[in-house]
VOFITI-233895 format. One record per residue: residue number from 1; x, y, z of N, C-alpha, C, O in turn; residue in one letter. Coordinates in nm, 4 decimals, padded with zeros to 6 digits. Layout:
BEGIN
(site NUM,(X,Y,Z),(X,Y,Z),(X,Y,Z),(X,Y,Z),a)
...
***
This chain:
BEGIN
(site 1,(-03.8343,05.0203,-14.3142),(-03.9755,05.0266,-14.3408),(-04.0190,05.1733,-14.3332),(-03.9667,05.2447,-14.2477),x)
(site 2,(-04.1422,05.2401,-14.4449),(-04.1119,05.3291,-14.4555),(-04.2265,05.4104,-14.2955),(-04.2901,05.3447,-14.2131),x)
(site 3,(-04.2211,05.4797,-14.2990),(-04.3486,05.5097,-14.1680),(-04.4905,05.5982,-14.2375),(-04.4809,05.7071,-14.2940),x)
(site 4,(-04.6467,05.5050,-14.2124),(-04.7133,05.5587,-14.2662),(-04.7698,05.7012,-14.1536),(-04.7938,05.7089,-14.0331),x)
(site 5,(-04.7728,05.7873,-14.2559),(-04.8594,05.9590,-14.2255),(-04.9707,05.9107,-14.1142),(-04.9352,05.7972,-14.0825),x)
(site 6,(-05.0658,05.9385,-14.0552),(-05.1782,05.9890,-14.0015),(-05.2792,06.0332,-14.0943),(-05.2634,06.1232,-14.1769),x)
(site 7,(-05.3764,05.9701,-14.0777),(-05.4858,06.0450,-14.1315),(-05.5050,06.1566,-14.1247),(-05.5452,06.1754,-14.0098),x)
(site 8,(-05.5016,06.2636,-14.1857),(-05.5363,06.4048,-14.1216),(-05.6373,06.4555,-14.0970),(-05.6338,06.5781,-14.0872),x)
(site 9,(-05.7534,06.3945,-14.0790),(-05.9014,06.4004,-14.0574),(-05.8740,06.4194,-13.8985),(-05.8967,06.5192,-13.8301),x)
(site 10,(-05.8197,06.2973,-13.8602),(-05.8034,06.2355,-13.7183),(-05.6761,06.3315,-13.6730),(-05.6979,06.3883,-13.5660),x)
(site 11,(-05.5631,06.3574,-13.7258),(-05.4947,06.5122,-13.6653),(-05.5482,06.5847,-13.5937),(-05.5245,06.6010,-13.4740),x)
(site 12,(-05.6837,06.6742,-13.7064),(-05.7546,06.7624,-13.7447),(-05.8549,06.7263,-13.5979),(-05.8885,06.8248,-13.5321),x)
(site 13,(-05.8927,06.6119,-13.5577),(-05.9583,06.6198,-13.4449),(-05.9196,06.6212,-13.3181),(-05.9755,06.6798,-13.2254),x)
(site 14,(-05.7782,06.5256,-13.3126),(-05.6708,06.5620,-13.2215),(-05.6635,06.6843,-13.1814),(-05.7057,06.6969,-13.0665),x)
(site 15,(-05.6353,06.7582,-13.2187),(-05.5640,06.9208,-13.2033),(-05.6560,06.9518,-13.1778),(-05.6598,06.9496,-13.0548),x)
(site 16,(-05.8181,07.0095,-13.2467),(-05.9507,07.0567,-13.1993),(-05.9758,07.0131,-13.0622),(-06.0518,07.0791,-12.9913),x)
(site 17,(-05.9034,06.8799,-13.0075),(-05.9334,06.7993,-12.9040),(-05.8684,06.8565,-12.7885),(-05.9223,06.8695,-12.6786),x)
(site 18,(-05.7424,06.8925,-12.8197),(-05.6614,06.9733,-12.7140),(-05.6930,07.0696,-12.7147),(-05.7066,07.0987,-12.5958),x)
(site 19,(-05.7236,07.1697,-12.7863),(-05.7636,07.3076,-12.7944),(-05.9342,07.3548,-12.7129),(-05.9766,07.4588,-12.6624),x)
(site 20,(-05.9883,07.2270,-12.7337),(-06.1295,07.2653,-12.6474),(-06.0853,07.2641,-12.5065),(-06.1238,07.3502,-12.4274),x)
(site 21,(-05.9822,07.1406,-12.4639),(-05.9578,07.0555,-12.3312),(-05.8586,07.2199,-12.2712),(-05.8848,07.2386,-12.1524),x)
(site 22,(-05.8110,07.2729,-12.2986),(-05.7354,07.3594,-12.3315),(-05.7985,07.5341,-12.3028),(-05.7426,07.6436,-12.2973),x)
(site 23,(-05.9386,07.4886,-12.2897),(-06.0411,07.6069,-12.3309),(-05.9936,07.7704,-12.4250),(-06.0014,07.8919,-12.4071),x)
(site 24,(-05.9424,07.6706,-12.5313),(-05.8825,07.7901,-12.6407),(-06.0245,07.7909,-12.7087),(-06.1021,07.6954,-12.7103),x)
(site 25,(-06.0542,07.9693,-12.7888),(-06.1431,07.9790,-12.8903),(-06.1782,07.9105,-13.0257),(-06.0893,07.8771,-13.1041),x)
(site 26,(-06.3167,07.8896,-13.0521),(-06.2898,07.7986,-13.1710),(-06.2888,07.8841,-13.2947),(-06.3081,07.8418,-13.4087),x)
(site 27,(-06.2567,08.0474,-13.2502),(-06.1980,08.0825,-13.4244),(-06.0461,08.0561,-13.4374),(-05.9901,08.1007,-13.5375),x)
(site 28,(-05.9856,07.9986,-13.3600),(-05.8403,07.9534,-13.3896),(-05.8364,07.8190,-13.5200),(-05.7393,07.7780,-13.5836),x)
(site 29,(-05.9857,07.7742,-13.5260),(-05.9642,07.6698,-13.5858),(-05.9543,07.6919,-13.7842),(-06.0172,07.7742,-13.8509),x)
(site 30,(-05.8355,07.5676,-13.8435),(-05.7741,07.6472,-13.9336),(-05.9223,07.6563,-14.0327),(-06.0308,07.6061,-14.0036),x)
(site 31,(-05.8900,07.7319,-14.1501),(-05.9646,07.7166,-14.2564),(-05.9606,07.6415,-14.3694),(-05.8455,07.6039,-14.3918),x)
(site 32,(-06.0702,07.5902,-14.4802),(-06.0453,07.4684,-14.5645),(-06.0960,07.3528,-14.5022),(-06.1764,07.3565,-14.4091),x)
(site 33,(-06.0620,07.2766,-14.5392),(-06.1412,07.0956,-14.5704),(-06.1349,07.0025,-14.4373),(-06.1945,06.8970,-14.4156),x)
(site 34,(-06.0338,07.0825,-14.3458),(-06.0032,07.0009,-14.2203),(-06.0768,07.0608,-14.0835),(-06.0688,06.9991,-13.9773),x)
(site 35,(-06.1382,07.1671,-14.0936),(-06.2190,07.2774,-13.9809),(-06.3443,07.1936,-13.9377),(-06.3755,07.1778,-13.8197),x)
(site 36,(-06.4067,07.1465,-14.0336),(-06.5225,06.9996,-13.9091),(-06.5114,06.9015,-13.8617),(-06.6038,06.8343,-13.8158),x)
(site 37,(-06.3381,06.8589,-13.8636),(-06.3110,06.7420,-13.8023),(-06.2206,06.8399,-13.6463),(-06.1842,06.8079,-13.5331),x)
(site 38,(-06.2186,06.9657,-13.7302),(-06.1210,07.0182,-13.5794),(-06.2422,07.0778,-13.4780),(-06.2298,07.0578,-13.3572),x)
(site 39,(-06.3471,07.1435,-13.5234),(-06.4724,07.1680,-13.4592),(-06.5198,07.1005,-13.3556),(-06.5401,07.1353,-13.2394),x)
(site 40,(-06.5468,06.9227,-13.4531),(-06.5731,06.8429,-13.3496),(-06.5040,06.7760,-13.2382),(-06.5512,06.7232,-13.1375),x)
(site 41,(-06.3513,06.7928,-13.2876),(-06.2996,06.7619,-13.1366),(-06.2771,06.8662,-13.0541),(-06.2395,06.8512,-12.9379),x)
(site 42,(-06.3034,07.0034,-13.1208),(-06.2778,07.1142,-12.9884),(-06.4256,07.0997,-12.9376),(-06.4088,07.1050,-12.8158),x)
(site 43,(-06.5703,07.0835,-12.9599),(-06.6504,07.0542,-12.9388),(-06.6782,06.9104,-12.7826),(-06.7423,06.9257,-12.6787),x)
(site 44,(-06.5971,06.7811,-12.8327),(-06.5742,06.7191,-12.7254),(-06.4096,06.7092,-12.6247),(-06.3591,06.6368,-12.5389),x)
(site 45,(-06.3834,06.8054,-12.6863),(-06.2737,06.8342,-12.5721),(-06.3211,06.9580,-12.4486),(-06.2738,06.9783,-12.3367),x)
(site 46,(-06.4132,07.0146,-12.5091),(-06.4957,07.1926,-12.4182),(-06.6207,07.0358,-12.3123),(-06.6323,07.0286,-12.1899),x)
(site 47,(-06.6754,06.9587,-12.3969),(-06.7238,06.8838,-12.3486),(-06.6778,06.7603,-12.1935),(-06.7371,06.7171,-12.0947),x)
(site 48,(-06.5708,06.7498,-12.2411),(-06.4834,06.6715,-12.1086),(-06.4021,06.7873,-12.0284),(-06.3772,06.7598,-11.9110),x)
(site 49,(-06.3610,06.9037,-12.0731),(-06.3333,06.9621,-11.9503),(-06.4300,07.0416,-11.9257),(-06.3797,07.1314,-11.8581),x)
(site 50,(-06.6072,07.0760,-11.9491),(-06.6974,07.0737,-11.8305),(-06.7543,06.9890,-11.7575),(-06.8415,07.0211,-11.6768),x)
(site 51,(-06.7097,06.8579,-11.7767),(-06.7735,06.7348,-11.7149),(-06.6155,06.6738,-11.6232),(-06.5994,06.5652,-11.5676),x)
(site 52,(-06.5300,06.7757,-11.6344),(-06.4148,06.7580,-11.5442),(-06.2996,06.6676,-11.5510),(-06.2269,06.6202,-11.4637),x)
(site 53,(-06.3040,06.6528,-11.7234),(-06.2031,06.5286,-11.7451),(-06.0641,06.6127,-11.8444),(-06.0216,06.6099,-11.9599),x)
(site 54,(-06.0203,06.7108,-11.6619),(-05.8822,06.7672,-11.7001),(-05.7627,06.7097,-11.6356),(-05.7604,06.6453,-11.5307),x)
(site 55,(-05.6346,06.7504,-11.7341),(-05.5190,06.6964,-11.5926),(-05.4900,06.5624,-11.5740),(-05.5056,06.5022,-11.6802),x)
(site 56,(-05.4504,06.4823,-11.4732),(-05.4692,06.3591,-11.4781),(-05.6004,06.2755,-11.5202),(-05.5925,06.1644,-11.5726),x)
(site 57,(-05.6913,06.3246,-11.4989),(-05.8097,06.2465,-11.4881),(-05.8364,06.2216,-11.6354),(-05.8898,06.1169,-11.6717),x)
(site 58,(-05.8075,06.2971,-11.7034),(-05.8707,06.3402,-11.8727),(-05.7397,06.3018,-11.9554),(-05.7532,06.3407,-12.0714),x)
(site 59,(-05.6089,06.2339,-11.9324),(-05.4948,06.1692,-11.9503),(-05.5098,06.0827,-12.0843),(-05.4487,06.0942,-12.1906),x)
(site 60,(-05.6095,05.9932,-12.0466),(-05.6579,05.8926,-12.1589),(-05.7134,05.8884,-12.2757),(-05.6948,05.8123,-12.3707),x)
(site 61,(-05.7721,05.9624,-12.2634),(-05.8908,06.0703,-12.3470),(-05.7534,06.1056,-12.4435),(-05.7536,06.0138,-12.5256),x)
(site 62,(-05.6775,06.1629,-12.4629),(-05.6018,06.2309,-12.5195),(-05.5086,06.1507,-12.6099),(-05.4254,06.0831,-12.5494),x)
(site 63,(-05.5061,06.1447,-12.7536),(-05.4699,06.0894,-12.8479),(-05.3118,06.1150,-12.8957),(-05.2850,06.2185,-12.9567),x)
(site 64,(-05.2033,06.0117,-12.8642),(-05.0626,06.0391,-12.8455),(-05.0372,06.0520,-13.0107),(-04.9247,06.0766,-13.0541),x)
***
């Protein structure tokens, strides 16, 4: 069976997601068609690690 791709919208927010949680800058984020789906998860990833959901606690949160 063949294995389907990932949306890359949802990648694109993944990674923004680690990168906020991460407290990396958001000009790392790439350029082109996928940068407001990576925005908004570096957006709620800067968001859960000032509300303290790093490390174990913030585990779940995080999209395998």
């Amino acid at each position: 069976m063949k294995k389907q791709k990932r949306d890359m919208q949802e990648r694109a927010f993944a990674r923004g997601y680690r990168a906020g949680v991460d407290r990396r800058s958001k000009d790392l984020a790439p350029p082109g068609s996928y940068r407001d789906a990576w925005l908004a998860g570096w957006r709620s990833g800067r968001a859960d690690n000032w509300d303290g959901y790093t490390g174990v606690s913030g585990i779940h949160k995080i999209a395998v």
